[in-house]
DSSP file (Angstrom, degrees, kcal/mol; ACC not computed):
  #  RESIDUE AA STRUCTURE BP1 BP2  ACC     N-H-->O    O-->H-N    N-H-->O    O-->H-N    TCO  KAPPA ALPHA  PHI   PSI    X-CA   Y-CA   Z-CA
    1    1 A X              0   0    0      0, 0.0     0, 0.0     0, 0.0     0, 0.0   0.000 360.0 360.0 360.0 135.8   -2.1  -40.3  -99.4
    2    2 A X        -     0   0    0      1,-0.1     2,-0.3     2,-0.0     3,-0.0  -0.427 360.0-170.0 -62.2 140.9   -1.9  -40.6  -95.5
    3    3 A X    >>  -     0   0    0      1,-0.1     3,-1.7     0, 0.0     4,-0.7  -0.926  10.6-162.7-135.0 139.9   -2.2  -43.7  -94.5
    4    4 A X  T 34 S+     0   0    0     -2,-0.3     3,-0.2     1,-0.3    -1,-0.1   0.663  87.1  70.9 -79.7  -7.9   -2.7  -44.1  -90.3
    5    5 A X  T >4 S+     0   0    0      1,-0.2     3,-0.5     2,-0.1    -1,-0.3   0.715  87.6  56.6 -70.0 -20.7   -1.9  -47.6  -90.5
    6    6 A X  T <4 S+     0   0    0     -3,-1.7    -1,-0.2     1,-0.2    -2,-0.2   0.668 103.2  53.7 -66.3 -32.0    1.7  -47.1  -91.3
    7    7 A X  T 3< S+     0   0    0     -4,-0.7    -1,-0.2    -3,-0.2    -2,-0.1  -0.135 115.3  41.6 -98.8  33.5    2.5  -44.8  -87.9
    8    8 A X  S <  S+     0   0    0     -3,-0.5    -1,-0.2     1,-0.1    -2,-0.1   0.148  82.8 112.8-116.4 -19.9    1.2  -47.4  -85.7
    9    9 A X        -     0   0    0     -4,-0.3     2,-0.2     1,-0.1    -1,-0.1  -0.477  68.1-135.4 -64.1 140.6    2.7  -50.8  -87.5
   10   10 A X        -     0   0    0      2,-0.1    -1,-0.1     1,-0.1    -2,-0.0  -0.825   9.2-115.9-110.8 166.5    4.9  -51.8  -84.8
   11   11 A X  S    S+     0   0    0     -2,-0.2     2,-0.2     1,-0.1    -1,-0.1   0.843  95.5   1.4 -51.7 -72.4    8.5  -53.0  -85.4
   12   12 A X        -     0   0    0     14,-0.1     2,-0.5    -3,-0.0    -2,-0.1  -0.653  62.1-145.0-129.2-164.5    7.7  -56.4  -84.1
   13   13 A X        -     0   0    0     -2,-0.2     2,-0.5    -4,-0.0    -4,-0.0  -0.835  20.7-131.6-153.3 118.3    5.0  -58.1  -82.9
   14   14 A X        -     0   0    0     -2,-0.5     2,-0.5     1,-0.1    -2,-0.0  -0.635  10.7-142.2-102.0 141.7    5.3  -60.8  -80.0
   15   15 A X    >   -     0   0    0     -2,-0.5     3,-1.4     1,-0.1    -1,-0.1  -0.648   5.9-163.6 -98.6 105.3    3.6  -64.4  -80.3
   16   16 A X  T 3  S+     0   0    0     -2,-0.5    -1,-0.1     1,-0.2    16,-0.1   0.823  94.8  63.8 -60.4 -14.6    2.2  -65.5  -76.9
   17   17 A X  T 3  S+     0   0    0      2,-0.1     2,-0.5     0, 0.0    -1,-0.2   0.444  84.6  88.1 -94.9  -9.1    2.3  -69.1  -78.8
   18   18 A X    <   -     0   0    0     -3,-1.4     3,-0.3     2,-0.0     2,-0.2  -0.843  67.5-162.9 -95.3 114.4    6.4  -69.1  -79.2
   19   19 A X        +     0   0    0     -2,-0.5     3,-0.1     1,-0.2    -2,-0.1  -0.589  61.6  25.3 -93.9-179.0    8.0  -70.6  -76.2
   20   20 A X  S    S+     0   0    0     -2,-0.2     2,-0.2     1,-0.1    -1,-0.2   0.731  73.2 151.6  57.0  26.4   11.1  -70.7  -74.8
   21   21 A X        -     0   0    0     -3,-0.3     2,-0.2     1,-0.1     9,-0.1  -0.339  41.8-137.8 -89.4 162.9   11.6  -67.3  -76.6
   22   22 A X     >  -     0   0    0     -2,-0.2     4,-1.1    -3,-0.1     6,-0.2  -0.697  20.1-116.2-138.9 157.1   14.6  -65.5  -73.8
   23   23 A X  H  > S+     0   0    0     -2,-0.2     4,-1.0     1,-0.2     3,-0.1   0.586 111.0  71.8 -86.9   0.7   14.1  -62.1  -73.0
   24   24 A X  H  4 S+     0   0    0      2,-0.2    -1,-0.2     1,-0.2     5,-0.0   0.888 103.5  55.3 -85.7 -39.4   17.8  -61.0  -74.8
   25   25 A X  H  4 S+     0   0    0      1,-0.2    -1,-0.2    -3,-0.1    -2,-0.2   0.712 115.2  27.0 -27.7 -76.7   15.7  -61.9  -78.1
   26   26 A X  H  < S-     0   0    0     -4,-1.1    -1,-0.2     2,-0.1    -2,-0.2   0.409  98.5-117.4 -73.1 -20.9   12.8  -59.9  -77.9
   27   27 A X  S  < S+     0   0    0     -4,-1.0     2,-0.4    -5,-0.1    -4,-0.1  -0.082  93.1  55.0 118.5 -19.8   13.8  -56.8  -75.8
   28   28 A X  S    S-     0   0    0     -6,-0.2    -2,-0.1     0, 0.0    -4,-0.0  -0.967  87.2-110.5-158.5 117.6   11.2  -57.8  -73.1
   29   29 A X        -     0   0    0     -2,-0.4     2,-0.2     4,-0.1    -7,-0.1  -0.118  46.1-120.7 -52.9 165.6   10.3  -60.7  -70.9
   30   30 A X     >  -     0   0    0     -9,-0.1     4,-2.2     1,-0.1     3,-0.1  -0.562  31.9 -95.0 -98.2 178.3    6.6  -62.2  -72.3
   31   31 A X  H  > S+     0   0    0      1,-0.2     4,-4.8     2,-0.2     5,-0.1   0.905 124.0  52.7 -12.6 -74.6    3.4  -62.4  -69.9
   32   32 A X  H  > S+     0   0    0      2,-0.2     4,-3.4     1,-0.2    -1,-0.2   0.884 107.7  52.8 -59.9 -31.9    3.8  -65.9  -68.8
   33   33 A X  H  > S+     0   0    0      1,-0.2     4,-3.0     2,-0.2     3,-0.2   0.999 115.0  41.1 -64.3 -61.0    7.6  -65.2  -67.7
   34   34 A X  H  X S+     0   0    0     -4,-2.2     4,-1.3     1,-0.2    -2,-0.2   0.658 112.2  52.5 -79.2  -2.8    6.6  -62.4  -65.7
   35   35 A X  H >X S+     0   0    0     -4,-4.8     4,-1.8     2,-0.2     3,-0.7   0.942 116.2  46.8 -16.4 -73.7    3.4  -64.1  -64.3
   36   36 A X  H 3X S+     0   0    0     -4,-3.4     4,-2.6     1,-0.3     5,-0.2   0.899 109.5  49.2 -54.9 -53.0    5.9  -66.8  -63.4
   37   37 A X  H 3X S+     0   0    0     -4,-3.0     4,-1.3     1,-0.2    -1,-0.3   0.791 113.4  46.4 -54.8 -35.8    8.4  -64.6  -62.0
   38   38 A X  H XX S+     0   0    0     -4,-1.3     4,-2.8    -3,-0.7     3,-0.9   0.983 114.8  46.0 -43.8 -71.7    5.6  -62.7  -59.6
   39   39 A X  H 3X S+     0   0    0     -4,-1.8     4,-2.3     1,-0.3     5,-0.3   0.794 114.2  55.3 -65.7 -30.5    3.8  -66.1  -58.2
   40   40 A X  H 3X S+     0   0    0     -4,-2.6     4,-1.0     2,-0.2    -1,-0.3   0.814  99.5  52.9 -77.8 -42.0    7.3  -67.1  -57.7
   41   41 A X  H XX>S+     0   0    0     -4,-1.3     4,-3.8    -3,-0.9     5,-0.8   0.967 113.8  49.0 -26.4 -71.3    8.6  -64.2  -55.5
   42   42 A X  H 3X5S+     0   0    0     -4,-2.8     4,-1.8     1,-0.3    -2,-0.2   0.812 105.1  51.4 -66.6 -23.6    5.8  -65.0  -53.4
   43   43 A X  H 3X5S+     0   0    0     -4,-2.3     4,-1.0     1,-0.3    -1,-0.3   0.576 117.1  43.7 -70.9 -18.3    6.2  -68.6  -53.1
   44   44 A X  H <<5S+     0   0    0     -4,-1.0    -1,-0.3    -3,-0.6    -2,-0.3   0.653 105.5  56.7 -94.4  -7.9    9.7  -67.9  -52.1
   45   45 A X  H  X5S+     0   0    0     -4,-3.8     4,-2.4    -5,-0.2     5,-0.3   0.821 111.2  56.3 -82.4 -37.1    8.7  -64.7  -49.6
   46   46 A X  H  X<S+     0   0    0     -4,-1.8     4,-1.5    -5,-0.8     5,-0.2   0.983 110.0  38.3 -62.4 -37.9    6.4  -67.9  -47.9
   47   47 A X  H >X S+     0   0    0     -4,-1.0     3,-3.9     1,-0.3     4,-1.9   0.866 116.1  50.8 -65.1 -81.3    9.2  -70.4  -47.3
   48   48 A X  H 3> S+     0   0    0      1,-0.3     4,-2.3    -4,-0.2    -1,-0.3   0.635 111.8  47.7 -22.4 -33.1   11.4  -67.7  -46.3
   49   49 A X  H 3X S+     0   0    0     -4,-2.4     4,-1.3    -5,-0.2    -1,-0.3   0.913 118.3  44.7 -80.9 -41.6    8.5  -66.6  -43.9
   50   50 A X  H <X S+     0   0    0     -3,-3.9     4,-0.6    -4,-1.5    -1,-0.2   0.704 110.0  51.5 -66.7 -27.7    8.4  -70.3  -42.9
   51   51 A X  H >X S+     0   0    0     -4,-1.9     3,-2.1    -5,-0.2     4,-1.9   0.987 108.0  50.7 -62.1 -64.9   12.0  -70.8  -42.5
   52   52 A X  H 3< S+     0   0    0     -4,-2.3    -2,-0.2     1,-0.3    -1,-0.1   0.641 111.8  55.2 -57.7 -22.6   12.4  -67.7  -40.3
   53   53 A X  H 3< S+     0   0    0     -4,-1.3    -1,-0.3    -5,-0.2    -2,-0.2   0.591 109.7  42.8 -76.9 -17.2    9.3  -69.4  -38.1
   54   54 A X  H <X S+     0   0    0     -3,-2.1     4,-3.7    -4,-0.6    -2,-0.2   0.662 109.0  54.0-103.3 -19.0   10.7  -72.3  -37.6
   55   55 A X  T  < S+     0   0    0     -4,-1.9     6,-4.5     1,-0.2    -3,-0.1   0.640 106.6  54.9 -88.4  17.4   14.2  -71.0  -36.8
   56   56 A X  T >4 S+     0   0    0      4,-0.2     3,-1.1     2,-0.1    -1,-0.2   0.517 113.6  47.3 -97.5 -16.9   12.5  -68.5  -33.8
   57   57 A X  T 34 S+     0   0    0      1,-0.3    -2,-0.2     2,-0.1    -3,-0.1   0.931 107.4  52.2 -97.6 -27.5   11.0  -71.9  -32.4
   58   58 A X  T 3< S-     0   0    0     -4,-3.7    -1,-0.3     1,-0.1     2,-0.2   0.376 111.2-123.9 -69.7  22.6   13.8  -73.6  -32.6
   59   59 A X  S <  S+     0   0    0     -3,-1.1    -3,-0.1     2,-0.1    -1,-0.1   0.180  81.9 117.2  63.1 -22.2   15.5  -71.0  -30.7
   60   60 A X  S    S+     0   0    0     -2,-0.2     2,-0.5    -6,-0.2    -4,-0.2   0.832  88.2  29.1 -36.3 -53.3   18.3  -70.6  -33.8
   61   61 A X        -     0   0    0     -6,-4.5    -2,-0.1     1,-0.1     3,-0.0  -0.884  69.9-172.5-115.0 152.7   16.9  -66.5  -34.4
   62   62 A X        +     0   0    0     -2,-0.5     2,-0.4     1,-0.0    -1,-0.1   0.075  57.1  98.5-135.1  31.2   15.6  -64.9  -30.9
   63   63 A X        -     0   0    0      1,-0.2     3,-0.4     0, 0.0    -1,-0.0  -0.994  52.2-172.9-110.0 121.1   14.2  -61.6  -32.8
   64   64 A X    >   +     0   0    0     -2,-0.4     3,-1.5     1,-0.3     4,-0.5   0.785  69.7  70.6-105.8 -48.3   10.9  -62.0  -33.2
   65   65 A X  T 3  S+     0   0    0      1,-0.3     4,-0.3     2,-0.2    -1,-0.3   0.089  86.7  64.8 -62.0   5.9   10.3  -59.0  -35.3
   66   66 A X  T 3  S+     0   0    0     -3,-0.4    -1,-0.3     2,-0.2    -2,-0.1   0.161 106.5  51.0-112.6   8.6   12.1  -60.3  -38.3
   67   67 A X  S <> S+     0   0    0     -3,-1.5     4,-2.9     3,-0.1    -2,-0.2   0.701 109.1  45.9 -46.3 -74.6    9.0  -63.2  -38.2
   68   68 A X  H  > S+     0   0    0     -4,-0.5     4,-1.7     1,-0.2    -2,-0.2   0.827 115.8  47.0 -87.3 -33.9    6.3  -60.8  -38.0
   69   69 A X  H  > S+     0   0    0     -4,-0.3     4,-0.8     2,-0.2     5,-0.3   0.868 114.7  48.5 -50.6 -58.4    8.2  -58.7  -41.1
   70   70 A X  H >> S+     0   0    0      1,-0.2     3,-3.0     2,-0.2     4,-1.6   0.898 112.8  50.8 -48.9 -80.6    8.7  -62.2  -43.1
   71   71 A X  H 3X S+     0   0    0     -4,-2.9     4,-2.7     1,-0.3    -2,-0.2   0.633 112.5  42.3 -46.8 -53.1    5.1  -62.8  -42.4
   72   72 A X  H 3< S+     0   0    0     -4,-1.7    -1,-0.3     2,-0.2     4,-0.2   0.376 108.6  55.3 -89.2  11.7    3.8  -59.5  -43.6
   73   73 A X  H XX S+     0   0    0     -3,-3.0     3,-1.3    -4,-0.8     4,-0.6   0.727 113.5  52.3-102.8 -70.6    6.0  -59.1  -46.8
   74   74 A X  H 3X S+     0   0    0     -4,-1.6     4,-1.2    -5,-0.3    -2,-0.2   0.832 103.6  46.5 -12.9 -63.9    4.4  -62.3  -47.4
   75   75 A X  H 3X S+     0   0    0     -4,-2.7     4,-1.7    -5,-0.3    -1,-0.2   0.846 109.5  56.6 -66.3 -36.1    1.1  -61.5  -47.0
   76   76 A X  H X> S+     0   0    0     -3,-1.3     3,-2.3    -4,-0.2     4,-0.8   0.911 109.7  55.5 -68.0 -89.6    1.6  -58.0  -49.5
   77   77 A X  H 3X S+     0   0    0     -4,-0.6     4,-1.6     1,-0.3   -35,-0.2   0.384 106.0  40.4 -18.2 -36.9    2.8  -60.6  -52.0
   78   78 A X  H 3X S+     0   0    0     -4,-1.2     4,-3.8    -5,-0.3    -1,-0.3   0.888 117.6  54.5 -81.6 -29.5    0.0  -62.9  -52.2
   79   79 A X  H << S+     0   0    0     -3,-2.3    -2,-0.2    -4,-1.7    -3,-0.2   0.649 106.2  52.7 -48.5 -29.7   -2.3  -59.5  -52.0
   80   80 A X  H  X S+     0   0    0     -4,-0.8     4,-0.5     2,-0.2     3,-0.4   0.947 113.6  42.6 -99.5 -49.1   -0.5  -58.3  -54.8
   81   81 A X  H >X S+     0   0    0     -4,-1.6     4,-1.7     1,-0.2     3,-1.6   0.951 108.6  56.7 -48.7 -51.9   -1.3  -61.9  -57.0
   82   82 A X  H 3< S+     0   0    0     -4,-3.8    -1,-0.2     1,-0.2    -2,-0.2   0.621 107.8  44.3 -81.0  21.3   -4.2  -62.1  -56.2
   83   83 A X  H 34 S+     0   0    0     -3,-0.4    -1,-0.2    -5,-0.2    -2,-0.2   0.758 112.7  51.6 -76.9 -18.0   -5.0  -58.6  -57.5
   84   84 A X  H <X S+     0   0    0     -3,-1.6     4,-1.7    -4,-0.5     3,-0.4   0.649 110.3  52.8-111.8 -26.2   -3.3  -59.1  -60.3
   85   85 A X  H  X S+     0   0    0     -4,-1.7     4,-0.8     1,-0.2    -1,-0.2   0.597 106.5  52.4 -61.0 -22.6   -5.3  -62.3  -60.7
   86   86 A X  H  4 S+     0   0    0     -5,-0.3     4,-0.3     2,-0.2    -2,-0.2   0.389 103.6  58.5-101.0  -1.3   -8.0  -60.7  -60.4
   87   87 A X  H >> S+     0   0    0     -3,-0.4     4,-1.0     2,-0.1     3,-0.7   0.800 100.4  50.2 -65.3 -94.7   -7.3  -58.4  -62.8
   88   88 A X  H >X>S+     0   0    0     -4,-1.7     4,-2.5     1,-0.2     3,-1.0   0.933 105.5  58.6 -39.1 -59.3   -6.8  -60.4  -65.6
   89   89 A X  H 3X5S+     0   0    0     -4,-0.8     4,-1.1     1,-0.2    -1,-0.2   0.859 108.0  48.9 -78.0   0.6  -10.0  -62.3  -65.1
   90   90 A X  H <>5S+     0   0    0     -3,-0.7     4,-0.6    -4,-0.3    -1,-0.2   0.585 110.9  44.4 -37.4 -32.7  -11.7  -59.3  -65.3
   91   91 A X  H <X5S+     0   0    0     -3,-1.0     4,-1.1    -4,-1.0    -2,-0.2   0.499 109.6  58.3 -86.8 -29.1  -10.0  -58.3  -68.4
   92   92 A X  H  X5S+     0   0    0     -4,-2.5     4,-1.7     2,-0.2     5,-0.3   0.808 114.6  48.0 -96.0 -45.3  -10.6  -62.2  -69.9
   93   93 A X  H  X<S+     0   0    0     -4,-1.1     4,-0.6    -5,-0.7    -2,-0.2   0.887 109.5  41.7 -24.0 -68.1  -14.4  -61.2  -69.2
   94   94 A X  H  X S+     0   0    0     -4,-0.6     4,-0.7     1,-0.3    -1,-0.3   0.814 114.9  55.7 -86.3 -39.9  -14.7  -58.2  -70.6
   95   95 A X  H >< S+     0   0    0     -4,-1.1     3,-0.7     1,-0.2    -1,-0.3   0.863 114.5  37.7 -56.7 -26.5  -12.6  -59.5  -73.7
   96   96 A X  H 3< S+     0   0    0     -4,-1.7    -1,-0.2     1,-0.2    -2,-0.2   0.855 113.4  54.4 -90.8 -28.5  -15.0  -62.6  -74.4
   97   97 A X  H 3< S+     0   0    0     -4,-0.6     2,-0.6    -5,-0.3    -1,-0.2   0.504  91.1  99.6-109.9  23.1  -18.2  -60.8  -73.7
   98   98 A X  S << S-     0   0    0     -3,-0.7     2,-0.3    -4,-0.7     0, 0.0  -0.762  73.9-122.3 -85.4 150.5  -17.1  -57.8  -76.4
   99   99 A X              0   0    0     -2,-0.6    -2,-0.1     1,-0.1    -3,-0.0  -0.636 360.0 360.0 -53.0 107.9  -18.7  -57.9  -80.2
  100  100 A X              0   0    0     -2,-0.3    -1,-0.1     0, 0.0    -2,-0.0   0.660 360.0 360.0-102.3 360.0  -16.4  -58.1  -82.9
């Protein structure tokens, strides 16, 4: 007899509760790594953006436009967490407020 549960069973099945699992393991970084990895891009695109601001006042870079560039690859980065933030709690919403 078919049964449709068998062509769907996947291979493995990854445990958000396992930490300090490496992506070589599982084939695929989890959630939380690439969460981390996002918020972490952007907190480095801000120093950098800060770096490059302090070294235009100190006189050190005298192109100005490699400022206002830092600044605004910065600014798409945080735009892009918090969408993605924003995202999710939409998605944590709509999960709690379904009927099982």
């Amino acid at each position: 007899m078919f049964n449709p549960i068998d062509i769907v069973k996947p291979n493995k099945i990854a445990s958000p509760f396992v930490e300090n699992r490496s992506v070589s393991e599982s084939g695929m970084a989890s959630f939380g790594e690439v969460l981390k990895n996002v918020v972490g891009s952007a907190n480095s695109k801000l120093l950098e953006a800060g770096d490059i601001s302090r070294k235009v006042a100190s006189g050190e870079v005298k192109d100005i436009n490699q400022v206002v560039f830092a600044w605004q690859e910065a600014g798409l980065t945080l735009k892009m967490v918090r969408s993605i933030t924003q995202k999710l709690i939409e998605g944590a919403k709509t999960l709690f407020q379904t009927n099982i």
